[in-house]
C-alpha positions as CSV (number, residue, x, y, z in Angstrom):
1,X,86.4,54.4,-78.2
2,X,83.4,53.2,-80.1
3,X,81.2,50.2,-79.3
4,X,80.6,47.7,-81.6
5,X,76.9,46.9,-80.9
6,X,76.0,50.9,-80.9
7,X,78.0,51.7,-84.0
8,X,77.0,47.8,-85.5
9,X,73.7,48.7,-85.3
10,X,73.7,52.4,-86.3
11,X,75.4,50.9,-89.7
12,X,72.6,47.8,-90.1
13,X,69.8,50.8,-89.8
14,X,71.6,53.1,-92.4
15,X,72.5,50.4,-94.8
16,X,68.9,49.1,-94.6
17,X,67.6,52.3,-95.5
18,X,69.2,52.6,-98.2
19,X,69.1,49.5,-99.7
20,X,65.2,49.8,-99.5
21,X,65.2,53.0,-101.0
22,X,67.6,51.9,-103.7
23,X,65.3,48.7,-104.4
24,X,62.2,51.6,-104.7
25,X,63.8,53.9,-106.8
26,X,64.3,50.4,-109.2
27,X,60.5,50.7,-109.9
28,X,60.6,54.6,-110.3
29,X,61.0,56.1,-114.0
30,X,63.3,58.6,-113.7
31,X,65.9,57.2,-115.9
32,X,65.9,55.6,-119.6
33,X,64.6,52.1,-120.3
34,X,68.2,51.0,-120.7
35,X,69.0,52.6,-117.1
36,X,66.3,51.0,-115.3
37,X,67.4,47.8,-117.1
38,X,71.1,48.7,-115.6
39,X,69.9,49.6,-112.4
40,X,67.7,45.7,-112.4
41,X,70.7,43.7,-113.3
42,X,73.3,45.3,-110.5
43,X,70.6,44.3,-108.1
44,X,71.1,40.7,-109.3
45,X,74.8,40.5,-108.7
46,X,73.7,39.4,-105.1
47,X,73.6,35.9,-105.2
48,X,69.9,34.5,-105.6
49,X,68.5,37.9,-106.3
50,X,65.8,38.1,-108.8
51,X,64.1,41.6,-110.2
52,X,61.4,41.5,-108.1
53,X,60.1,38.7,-105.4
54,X,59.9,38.8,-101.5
55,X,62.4,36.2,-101.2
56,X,64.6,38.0,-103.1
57,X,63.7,41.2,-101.5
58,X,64.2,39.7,-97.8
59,X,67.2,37.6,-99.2
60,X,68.7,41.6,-99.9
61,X,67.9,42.7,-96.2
62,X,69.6,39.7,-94.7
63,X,72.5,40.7,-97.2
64,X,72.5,44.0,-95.9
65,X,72.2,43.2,-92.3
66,X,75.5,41.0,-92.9
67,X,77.5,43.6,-95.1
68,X,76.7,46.3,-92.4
69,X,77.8,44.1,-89.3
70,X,81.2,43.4,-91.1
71,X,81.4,46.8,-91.9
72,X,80.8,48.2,-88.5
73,X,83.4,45.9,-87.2
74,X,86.2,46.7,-89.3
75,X,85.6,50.3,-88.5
76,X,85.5,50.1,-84.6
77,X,88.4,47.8,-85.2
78,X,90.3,50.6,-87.0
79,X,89.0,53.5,-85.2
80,X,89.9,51.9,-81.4
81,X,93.6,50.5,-82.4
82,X,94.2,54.0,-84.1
83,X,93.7,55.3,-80.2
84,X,95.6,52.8,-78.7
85,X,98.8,54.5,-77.4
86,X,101.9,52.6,-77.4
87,X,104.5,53.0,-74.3
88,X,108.2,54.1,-75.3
């Protein structure tokens, strides 16, 4: 059986992670003008995000935090009733 507050937290710190370096590779130029252009705009699908501020920035990590908590428990959810045995 998993624990939500274990695996909850294991999925904040690896969502978080990624999100920050996803939000660093934005300022690297690896890609074409018209990429990094793409890349800027999907960031700004969140609600109140803005290519680049610290509110919008710590507005992302709360986003995150949330998505990742939701996310952990609909998997403990589905991973502890798939164990659950039923009595014939």
């Amino acid at each position: 059986m998993l624990q939500l507050k274990r695996y909850g937290w294991l999925c904040v710190l690896g969502a978080e992670a990624a999100y920050v370096l996803c939000v660093l590779g934005g300022f690297l130029p690896l890609r074409s003008a018209r990429g990094i252009e793409l890349h800027h705009t999907i960031f700004e699908t969140f609600p109140g995000f803005t290519w680049i501020s610290f509110g919008s920035f710590a507005l992302g990590v709360i986003y995150m935090f949330v998505f990742a908590w939701i996310f952990a428990w609909y998997m403990v959810w589905m991973h502890n009733t798939s164990l659950v045995k039923t009595e014939k």
